[in-house]
Structure formats: structure tokens, C-alpha cells
SETORPA-310055 format. One record per atom (N, C-alpha, C, O): residue number from 1; residue in one letter; atom name; x, y, z. Coordinates in Angstrom, 2 decimals, m for minus. Example, Ala and Ser with C-alpha at 12.3 -4.5 7.8 and 13.67 -1.06 7.14 Angstrom:
BEGIN
ATOM   i aa at       X       Y       Z
ATOM   1  A  N   13.19   m5.69    7.80
ATOM   1  A CA   12.30   m4.50    7.80
ATOM   1  A  C   13.20   m3.30    7.80
ATOM   1  A  O   14.24   m3.32    8.46
ATOM   2  S  N   12.85   m2.25    7.08
ATOM   2  S CA   13.67   m1.06    7.14
ATOM   2  S  C   12.90    0.03    7.87
ATOM   2  S  O   13.41    1.14    8.04
//
This chain:
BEGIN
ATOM   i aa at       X       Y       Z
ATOM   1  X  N m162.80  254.00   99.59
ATOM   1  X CA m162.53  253.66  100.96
ATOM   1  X  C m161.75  254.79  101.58
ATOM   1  X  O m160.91  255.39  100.92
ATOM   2  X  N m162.04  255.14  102.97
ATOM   2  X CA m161.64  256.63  103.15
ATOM   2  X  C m160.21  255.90  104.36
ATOM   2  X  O m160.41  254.99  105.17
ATOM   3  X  N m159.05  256.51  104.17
ATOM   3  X CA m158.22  256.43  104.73
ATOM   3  X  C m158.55  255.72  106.48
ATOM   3  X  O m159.59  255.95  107.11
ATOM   4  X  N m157.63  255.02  106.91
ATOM   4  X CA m157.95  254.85  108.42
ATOM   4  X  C m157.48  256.03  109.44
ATOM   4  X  O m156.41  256.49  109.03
ATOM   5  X  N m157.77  256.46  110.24
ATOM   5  X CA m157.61  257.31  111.12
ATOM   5  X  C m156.10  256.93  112.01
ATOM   5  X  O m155.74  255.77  112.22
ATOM   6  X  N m155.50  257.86  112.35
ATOM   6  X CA m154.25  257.25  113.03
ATOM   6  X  C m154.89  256.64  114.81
ATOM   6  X  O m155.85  256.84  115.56
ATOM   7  X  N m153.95  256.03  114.78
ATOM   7  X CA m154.86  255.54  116.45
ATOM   7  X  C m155.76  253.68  115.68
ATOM   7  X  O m155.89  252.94  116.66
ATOM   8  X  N m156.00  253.34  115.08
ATOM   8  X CA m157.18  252.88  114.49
ATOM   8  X  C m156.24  251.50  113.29
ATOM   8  X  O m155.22  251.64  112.62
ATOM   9  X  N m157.12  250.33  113.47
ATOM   9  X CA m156.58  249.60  112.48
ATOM   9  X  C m157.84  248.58  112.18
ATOM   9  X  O m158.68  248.44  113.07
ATOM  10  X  N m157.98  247.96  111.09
ATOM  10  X CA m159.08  247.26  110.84
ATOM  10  X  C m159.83  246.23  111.35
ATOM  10  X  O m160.81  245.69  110.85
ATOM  11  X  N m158.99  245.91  112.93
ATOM  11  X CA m159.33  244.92  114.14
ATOM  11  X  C m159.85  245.94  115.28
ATOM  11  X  O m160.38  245.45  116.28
ATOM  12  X  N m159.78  246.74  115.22
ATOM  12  X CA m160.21  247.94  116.02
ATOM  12  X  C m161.19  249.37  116.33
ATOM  12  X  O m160.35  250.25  116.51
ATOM  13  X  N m161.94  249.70  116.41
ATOM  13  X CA m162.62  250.61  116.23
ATOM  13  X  C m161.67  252.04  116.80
ATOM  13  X  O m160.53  251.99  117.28
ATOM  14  X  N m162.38  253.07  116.61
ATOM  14  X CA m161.48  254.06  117.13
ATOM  14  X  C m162.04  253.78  118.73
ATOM  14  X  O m161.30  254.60  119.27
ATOM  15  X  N m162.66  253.31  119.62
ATOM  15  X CA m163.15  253.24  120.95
ATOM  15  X  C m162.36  252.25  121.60
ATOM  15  X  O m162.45  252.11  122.82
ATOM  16  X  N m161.35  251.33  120.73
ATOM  16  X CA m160.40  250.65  121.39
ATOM  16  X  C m161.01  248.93  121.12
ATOM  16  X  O m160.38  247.89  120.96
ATOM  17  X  N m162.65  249.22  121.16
ATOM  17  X CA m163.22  247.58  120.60
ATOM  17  X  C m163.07  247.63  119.29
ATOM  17  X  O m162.77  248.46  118.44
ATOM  18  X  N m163.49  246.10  119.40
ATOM  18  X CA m164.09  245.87  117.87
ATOM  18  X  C m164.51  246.47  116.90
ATOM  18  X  O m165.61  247.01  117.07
ATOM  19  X  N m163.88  246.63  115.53
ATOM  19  X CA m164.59  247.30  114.72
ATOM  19  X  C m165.65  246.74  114.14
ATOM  19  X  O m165.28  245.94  113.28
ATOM  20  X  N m166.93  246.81  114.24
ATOM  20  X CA m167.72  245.99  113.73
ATOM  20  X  C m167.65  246.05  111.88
ATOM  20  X  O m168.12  245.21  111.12
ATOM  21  X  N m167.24  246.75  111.67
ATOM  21  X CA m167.08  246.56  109.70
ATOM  21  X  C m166.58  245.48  109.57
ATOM  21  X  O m166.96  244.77  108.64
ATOM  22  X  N m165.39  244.96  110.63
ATOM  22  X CA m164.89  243.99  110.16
ATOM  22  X  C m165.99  242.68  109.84
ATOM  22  X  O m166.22  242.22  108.73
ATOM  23  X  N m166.49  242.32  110.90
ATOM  23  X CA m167.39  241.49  111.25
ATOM  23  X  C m168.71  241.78  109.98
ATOM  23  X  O m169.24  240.79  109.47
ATOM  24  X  N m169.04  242.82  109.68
ATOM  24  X CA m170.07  242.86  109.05
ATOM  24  X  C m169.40  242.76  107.55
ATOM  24  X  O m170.19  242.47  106.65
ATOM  25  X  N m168.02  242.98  107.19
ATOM  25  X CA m167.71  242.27  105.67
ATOM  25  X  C m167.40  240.99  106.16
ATOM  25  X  O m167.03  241.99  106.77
ATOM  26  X  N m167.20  240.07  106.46
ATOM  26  X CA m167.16  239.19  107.08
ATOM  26  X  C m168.62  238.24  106.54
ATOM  26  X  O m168.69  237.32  105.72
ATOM  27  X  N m169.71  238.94  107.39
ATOM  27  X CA m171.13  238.27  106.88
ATOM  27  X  C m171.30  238.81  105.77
ATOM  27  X  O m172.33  238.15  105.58
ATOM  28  X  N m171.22  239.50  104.72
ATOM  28  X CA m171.30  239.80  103.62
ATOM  28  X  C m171.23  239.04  102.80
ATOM  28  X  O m172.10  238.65  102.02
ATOM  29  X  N m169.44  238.58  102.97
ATOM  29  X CA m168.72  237.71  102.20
ATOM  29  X  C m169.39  236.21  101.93
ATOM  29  X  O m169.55  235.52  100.92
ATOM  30  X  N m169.82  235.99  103.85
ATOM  30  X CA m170.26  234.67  103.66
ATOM  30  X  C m171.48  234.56  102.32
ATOM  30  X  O m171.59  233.79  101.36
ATOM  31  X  N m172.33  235.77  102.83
ATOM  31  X CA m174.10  235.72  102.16
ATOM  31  X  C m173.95  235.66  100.93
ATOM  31  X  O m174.84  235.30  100.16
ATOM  32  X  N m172.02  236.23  100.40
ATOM  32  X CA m172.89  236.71   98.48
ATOM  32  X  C m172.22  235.37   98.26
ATOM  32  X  O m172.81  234.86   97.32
ATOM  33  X  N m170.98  234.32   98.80
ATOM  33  X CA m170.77  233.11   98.47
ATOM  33  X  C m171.45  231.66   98.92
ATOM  33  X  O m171.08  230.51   98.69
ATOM  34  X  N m172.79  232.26   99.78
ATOM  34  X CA m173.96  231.35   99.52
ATOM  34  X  C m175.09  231.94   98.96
ATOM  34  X  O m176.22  231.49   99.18
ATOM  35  X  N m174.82  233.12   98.11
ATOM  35  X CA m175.55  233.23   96.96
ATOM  35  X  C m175.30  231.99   95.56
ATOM  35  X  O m176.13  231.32   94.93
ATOM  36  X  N m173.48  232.08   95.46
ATOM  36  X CA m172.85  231.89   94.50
ATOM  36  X  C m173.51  230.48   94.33
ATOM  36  X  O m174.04  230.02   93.33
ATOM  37  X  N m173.28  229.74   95.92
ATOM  37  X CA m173.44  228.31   95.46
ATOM  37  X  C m174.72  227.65   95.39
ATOM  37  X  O m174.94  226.47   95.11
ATOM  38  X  N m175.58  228.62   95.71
ATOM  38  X CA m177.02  228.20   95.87
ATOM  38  X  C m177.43  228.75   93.81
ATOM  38  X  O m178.12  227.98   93.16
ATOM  39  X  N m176.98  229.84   93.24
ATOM  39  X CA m177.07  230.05   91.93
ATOM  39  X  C m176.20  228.78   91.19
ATOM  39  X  O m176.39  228.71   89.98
ATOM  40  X  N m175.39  227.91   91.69
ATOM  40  X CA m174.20  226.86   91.04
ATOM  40  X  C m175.78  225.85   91.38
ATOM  40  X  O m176.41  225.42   90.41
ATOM  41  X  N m176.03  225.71   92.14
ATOM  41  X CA m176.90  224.26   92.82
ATOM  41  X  C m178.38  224.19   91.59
ATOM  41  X  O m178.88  223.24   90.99
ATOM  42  X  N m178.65  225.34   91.62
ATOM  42  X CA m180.23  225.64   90.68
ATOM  42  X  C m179.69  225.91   89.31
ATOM  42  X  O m180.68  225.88   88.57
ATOM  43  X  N m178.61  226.16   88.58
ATOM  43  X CA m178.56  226.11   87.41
ATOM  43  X  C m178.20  224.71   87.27
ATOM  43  X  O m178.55  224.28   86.17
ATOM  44  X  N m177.64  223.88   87.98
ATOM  44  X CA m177.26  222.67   88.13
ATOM  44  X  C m178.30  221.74   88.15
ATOM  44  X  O m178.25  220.76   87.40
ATOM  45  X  N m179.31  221.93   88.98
ATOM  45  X CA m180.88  221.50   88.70
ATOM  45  X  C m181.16  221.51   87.27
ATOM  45  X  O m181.42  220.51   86.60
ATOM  46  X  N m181.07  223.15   86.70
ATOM  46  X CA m181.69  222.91   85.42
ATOM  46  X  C m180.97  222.35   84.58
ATOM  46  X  O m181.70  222.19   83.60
ATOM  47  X  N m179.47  221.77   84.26
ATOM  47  X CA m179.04  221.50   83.69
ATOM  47  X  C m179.07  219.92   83.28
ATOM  47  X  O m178.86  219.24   82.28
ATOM  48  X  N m179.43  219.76   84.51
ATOM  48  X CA m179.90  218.19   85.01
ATOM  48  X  C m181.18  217.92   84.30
ATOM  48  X  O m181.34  216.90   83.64
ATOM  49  X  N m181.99  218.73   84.43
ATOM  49  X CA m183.62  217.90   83.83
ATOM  49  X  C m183.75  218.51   82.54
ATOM  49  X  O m184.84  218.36   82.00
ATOM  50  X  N m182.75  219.26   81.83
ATOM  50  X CA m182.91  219.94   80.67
ATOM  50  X  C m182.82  218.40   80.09
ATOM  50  X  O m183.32  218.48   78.97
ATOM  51  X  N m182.41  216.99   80.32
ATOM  51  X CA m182.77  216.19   79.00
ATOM  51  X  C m183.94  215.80   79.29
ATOM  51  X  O m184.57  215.37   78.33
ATOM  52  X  N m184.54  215.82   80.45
ATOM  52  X CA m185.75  215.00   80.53
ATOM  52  X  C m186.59  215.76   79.67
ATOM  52  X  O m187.38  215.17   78.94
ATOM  53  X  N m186.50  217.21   79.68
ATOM  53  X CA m186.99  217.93   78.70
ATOM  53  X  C m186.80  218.20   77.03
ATOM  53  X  O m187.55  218.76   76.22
ATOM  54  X  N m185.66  217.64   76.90
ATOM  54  X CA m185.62  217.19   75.50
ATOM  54  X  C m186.30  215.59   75.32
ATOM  54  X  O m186.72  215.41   74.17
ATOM  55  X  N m186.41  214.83   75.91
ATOM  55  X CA m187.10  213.55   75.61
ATOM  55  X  C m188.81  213.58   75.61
ATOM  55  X  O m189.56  212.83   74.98
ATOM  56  X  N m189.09  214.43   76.33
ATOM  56  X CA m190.53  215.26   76.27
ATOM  56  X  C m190.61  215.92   74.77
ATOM  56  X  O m191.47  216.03   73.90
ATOM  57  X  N m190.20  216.03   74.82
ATOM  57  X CA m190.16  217.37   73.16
ATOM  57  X  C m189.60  216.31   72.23
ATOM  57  X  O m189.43  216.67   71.06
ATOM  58  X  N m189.26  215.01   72.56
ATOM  58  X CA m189.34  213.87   71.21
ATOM  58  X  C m189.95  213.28   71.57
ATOM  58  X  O m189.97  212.32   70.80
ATOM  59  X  N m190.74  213.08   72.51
ATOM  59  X CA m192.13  212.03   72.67
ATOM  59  X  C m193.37  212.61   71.90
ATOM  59  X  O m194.17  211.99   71.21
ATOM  60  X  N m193.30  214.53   72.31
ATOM  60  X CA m194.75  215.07   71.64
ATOM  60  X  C m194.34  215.08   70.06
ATOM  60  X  O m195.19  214.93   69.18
ATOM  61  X  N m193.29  215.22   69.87
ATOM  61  X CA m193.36  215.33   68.07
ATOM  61  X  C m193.61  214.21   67.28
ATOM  61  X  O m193.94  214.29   66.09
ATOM  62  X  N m193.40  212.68   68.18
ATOM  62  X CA m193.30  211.52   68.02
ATOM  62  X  C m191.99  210.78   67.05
ATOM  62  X  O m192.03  210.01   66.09
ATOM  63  X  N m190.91  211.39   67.79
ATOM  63  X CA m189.77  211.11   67.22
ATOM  63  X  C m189.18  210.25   68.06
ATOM  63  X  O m189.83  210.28   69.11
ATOM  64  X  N m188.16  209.38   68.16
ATOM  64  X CA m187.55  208.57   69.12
ATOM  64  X  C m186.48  208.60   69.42
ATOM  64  X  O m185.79  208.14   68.51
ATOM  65  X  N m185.70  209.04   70.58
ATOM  65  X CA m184.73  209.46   71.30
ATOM  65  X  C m183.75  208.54   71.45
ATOM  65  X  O m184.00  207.82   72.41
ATOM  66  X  N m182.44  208.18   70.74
ATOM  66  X CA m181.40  206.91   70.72
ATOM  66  X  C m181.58  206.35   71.81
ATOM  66  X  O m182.14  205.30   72.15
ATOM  67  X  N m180.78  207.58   72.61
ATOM  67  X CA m179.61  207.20   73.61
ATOM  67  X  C m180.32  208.51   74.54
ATOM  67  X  O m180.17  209.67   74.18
ATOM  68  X  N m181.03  208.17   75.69
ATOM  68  X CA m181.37  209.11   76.50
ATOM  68  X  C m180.10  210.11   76.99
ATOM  68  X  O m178.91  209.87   77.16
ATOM  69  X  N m180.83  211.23   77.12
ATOM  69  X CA m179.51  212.04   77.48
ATOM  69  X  C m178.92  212.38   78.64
ATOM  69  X  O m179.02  213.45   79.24
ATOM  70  X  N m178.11  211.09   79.02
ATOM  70  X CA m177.25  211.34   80.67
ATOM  70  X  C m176.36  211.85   81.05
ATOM  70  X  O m175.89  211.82   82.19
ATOM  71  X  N m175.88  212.58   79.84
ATOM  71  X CA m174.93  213.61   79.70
ATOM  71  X  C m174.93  215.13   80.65
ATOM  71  X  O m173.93  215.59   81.19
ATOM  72  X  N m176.26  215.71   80.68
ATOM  72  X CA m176.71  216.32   81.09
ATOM  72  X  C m177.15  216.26   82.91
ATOM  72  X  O m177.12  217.27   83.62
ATOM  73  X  N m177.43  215.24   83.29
ATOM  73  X CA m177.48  214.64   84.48
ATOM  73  X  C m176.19  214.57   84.94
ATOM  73  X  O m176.07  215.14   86.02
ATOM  74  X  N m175.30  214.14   84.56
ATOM  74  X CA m173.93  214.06   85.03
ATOM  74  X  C m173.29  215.51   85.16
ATOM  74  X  O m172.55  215.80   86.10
ATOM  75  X  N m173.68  216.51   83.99
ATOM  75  X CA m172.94  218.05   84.33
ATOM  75  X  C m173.42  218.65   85.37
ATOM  75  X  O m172.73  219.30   86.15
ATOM  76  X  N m175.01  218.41   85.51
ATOM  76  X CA m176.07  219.41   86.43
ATOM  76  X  C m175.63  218.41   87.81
ATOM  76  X  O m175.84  219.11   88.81
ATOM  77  X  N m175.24  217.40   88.13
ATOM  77  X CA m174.59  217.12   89.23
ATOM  77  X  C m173.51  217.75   89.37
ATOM  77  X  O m173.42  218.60   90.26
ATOM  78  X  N m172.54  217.48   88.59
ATOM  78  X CA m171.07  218.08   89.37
ATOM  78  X  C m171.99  219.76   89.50
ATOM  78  X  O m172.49  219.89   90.62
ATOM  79  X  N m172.15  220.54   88.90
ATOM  79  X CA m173.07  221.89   89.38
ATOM  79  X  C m173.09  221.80   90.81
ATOM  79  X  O m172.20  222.06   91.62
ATOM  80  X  N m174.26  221.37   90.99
ATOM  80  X CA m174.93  221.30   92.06
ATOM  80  X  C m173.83  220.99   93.19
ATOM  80  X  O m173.62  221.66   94.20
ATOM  81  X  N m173.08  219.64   92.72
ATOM  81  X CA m171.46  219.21   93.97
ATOM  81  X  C m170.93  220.65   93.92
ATOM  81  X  O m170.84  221.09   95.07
ATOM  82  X  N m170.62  221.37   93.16
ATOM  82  X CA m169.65  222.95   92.89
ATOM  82  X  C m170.35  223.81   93.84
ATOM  82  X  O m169.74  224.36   94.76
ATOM  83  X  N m171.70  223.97   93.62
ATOM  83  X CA m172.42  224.94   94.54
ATOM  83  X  C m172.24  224.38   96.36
ATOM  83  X  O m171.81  225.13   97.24
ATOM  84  X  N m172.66  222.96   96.61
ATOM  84  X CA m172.11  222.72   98.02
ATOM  84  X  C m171.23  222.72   98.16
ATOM  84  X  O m171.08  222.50   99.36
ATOM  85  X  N m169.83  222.90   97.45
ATOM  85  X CA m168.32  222.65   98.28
ATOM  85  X  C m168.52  224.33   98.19
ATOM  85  X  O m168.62  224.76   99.33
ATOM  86  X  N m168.58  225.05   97.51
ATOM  86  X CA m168.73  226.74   97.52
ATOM  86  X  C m169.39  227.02   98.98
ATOM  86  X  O m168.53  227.53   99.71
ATOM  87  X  N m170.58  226.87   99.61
ATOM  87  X CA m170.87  226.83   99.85
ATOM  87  X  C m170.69  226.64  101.80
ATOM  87  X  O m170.83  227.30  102.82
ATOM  88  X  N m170.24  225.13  101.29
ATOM  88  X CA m169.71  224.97  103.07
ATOM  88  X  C m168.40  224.89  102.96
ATOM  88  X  O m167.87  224.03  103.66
ATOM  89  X  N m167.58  225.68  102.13
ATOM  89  X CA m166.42  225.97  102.41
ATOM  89  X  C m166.22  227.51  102.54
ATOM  89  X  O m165.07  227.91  102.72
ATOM  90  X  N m166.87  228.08  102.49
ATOM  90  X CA m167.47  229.48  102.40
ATOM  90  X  C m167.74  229.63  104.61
ATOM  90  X  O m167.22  230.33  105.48
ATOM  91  X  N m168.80  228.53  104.62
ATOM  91  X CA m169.11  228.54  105.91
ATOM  91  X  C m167.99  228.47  106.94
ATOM  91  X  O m168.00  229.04  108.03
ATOM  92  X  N m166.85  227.55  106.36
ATOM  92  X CA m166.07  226.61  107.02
ATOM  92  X  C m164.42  228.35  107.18
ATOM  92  X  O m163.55  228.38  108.05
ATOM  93  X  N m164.54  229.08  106.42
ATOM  93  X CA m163.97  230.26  105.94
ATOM  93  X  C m164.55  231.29  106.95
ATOM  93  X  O m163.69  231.89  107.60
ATOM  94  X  N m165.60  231.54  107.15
ATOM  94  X CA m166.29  232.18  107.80
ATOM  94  X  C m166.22  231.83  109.46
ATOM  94  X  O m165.99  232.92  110.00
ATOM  95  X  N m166.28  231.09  110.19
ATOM  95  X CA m165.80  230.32  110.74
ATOM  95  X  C m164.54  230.47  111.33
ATOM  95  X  O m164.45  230.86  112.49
ATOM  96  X  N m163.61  230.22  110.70
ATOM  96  X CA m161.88  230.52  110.66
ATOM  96  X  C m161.70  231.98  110.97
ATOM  96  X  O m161.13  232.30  112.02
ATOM  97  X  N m162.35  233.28  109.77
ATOM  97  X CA m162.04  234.11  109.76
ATOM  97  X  C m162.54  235.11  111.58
ATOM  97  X  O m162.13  236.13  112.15
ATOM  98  X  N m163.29  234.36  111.77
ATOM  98  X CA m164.49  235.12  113.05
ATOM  98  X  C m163.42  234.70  114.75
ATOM  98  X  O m163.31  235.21  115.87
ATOM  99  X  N m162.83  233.46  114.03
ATOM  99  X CA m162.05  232.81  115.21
ATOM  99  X  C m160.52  233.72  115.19
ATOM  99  X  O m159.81  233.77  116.20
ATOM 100  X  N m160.24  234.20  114.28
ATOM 100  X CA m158.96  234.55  113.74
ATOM 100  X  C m158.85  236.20  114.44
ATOM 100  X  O m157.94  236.77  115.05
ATOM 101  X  N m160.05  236.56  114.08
ATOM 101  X CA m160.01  237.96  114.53
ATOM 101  X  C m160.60  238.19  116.09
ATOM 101  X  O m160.52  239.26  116.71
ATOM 102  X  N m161.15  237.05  116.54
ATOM 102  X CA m161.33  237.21  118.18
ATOM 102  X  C m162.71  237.86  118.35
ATOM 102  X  O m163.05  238.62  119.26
ATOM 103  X  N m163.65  237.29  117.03
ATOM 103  X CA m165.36  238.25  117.03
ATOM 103  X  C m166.28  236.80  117.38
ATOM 103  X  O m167.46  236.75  117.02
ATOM 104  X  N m165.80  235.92  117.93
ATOM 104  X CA m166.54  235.20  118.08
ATOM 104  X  C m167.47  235.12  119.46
ATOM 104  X  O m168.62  234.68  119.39
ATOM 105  X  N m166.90  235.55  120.70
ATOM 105  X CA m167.44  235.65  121.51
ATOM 105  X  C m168.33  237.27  121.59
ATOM 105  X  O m169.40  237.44  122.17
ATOM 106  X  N m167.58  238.31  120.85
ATOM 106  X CA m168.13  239.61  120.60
ATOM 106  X  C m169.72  239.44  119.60
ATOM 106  X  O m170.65  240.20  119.85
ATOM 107  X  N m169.81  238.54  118.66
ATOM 107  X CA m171.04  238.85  118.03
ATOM 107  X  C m172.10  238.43  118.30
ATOM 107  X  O m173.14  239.01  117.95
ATOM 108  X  N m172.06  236.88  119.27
ATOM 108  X CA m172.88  236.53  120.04
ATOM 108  X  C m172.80  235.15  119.83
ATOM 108  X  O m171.77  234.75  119.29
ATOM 109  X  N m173.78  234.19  120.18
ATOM 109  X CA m173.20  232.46  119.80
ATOM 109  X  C m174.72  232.21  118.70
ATOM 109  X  O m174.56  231.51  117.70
ATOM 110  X  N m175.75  232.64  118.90
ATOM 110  X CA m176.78  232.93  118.36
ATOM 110  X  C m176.60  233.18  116.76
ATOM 110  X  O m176.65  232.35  115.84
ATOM 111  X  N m176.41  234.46  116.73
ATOM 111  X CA m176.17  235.18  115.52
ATOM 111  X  C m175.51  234.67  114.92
ATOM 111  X  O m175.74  234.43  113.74
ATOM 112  X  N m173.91  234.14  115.88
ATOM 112  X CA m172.84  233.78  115.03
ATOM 112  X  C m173.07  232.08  114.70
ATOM 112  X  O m172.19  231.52  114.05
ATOM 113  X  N m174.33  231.27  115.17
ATOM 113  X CA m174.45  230.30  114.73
ATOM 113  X  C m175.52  230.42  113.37
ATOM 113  X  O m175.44  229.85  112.28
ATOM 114  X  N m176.26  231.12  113.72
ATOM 114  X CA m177.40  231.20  112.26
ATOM 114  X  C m176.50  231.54  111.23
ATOM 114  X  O m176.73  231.01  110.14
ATOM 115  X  N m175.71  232.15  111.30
ATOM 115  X CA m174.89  232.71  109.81
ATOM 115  X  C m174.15  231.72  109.31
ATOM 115  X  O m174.08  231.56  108.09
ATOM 116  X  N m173.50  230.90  110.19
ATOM 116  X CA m172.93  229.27  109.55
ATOM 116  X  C m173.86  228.64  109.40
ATOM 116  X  O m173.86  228.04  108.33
ATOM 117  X  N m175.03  228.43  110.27
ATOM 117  X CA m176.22  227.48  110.11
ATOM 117  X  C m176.73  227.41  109.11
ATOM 117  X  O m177.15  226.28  108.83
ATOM 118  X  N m176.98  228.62  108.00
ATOM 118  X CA m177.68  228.80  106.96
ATOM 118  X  C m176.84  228.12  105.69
ATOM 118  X  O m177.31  227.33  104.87
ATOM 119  X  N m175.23  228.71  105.74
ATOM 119  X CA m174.78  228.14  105.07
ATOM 119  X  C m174.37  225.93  105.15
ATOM 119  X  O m173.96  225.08  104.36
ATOM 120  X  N m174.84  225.98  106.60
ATOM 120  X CA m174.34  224.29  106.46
ATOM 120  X  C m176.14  223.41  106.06
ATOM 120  X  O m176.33  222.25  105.68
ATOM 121  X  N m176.99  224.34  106.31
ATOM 121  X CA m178.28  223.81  106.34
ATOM 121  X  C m178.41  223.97  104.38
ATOM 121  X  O m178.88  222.99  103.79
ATOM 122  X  N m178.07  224.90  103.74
ATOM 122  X CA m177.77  224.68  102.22
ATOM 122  X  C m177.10  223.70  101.88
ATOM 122  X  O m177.66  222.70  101.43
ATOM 123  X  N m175.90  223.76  102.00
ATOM 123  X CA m174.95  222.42  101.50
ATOM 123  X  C m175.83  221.13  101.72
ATOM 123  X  O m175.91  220.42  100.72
ATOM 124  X  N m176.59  220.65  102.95
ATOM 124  X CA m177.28  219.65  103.16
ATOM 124  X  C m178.27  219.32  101.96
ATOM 124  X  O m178.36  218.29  101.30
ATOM 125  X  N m179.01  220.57  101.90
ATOM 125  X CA m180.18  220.97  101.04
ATOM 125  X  C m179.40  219.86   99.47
ATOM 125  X  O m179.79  218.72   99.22
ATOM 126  X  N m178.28  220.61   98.66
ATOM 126  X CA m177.75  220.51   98.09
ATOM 126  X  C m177.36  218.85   97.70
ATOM 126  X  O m177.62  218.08   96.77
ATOM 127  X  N m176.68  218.81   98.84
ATOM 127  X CA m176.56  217.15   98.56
ATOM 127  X  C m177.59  216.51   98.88
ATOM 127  X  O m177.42  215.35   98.52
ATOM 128  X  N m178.47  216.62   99.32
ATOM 128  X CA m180.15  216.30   98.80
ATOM 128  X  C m180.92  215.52   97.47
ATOM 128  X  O m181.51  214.47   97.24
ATOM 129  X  N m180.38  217.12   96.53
ATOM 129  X CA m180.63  217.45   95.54
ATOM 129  X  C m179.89  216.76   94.73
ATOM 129  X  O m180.45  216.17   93.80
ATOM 130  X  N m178.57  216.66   94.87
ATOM 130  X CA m177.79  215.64   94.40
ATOM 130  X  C m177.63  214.34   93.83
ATOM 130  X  O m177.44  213.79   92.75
ATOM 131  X  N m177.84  214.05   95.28
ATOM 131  X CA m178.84  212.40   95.47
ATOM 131  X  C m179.80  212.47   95.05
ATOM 131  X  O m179.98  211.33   94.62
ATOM 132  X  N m180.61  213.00   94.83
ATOM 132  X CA m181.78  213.05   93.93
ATOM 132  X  C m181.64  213.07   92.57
ATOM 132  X  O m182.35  212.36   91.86
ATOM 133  X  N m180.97  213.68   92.20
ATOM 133  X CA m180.36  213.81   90.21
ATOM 133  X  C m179.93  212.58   90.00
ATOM 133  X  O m180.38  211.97   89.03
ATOM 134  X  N m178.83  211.88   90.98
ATOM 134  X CA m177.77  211.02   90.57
ATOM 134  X  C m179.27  209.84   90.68
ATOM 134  X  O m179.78  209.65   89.58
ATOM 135  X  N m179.89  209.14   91.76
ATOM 135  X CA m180.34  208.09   91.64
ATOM 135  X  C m182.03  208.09   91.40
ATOM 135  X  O m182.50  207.04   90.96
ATOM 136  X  N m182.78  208.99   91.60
ATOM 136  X CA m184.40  209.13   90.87
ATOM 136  X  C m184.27  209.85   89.71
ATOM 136  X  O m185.26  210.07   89.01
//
């Protein structure tokens, strides 16, 4: 990171506006922590149907399975819960941080809604998916 220029601070560009770096680590931050929780949500999936897939693999061998395994359903949920609170708390961060630094009317209402939108339209996704593990 190369020193700041005198005149210049990380709310500022040297032109007296906005520095847009700020704003653009900003969306960064949001995108790689709705990477995080969307990778928490799908390993959480698989963790979830990994017994249905062991009860498959004792049906073809023709072996018989005690105690189905709900063990697994219960971890790949909380997952999946981990990836949406990551997720729209990430959004909810993003949000704060955009209001904090005074880039909210600067980046546009558009832009600056799709970039929360994506992250609150996941979390939805998520608890979806959720509800889906926990009761089908």
C-alpha cells in the first residue's frame, strides 16, 4: 500500500471528493463475505443430504440402516443458518459502512441498492433452503 499523499485522507480523494477506493473496498468486502456465506449455505446442503446418501449406499448393498442419520441434517442446517447470518449481516455492515462515510447518495440509489439486494435476496435464498432441510 503506497503511502497517502499529504493533502489526502482515506474519505477523500486528492480532488477534494470522494475517494472512490473507499467505496470500492467497501463492495469488495461485501462480495467476498457473500462468497463466504453462500460457500457456508452449499457445504451445508451437502452436509445435509450426505445421510440420505449413506442410506442409499445401505439400501444398494442390502444392509439395514438402525437409526437414520439426522445427525447430519441438523449440522448441514446450522451451516446453511451460519452462511445467512454471514451473509445479511455482511449486507446489514455494508449498509452502515456506506451511511458512515457519506457514499450513499455519491454511488447512486441503484447500484447502491443491487449490492445489498444481492446480498438480502441470498439470505432469503438460504432460509429457503433451510426450511427445506429442516421439514422435506
Amino acid at each position: 500500500m503506497s503511502p497517502a499523499t499529504p493533502g489526502t485522507d482515506l474519505e477523500t480523494g486528492p480532488g477534494g471528493g470522494a475517494d472512490p477506493r473507499v467505496y470500492l473496498a467497501a463492495e469488495r468486502t461485501l462480495l467476498a463475505w457473500i462468497r463466504t456465506g453462500l460457500a457456508m449455505m452449499g457445504l451445508g446442503f451437502l452436509v445435509a443430504k450426505f445421510g440420505l446418501f449413506v442410506r442409499e449406499m445401505a439400501a444398494w448393498r442390502g444392509t439395514d440402516v438402525a437409526d437414520p442419520p439426522r445427525l447430519s441434517v441438523w449440522i448441514g442446517t446450522m451451516l446453511v443458518l451460519l452462511g445467512i447470518a454471514a451473509t445479511l449481516l455482511a449486507a446489514v455492515e455494508y449498509v452502515c459502512m456506506l451511511r458512515r462515510l457519506g457514499l450513499v447518495h455519491q454511488v447512486g440509489a441503484v447500484r447502491f441498492a443491487m449490492s445489498a439486494g444481492i446480498a438480502v435476496v441470498m439470505g432469503v435464498t438460504g432460509l429457503v433452503m433451510a426450511v427445506y432441510l429442516l421439514f422435506l
